[in-house]
N, C-alpha and C positions, 0 to 999 in steps of 0.2 A: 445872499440867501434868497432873493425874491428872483433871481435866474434858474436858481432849481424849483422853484413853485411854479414859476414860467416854465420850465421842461415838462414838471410831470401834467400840467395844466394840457401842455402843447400832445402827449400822447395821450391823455385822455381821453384829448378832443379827436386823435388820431381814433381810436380805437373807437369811438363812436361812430364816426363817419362811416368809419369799416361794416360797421350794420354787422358786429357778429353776433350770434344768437348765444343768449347766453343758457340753451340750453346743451348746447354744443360744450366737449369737454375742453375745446380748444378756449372758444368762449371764457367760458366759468376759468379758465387759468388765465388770464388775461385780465379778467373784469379784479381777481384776488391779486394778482400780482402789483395792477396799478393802485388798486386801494391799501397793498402793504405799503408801495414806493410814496403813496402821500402820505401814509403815519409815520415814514421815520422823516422826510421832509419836515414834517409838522414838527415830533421830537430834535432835528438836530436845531432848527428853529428855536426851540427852546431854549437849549442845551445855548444856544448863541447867548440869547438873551442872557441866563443866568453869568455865564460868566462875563458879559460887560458889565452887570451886576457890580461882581467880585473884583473885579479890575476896578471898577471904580471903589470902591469901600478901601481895597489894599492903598490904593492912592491917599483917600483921604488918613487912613493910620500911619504911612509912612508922613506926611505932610505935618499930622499928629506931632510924629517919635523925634522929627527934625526941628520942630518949636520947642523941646522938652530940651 
């Protein structure tokens, strides 16, 4: 997961360097498009978390159903 926060990190920093103006409409598509690419990073991010979550909880009920 921290390889995709290192890519979009890694063209961010591209798109910076670039000096585009973001009053340019190339710009402004560029400056939204990396800001959408780090909220769903952020969201699948999450999305990780929660199911190791879940993965662990089913482990401990099956552990549970197996003592019973």
């Amino acid at each position: 997961m921290s390889e995709l926060k290192e890519k979009v990190a890694y063209l961010q920093g591209l798109a910076k360097g670039m000096e585009l103006k973001e009053s340019s409409k190339e710009g402004k598509l560029i400056k939204e498009l990396l800001d959408v690419l780090g909220d769903v990073v952020d969201e699948i991010h999450g999305l990780a978390e929660e199911q190791d979550e879940l993965v662990d909880y089913l482990e401990e009920i099956d552990d549970d159903l197996s003592a019973l």
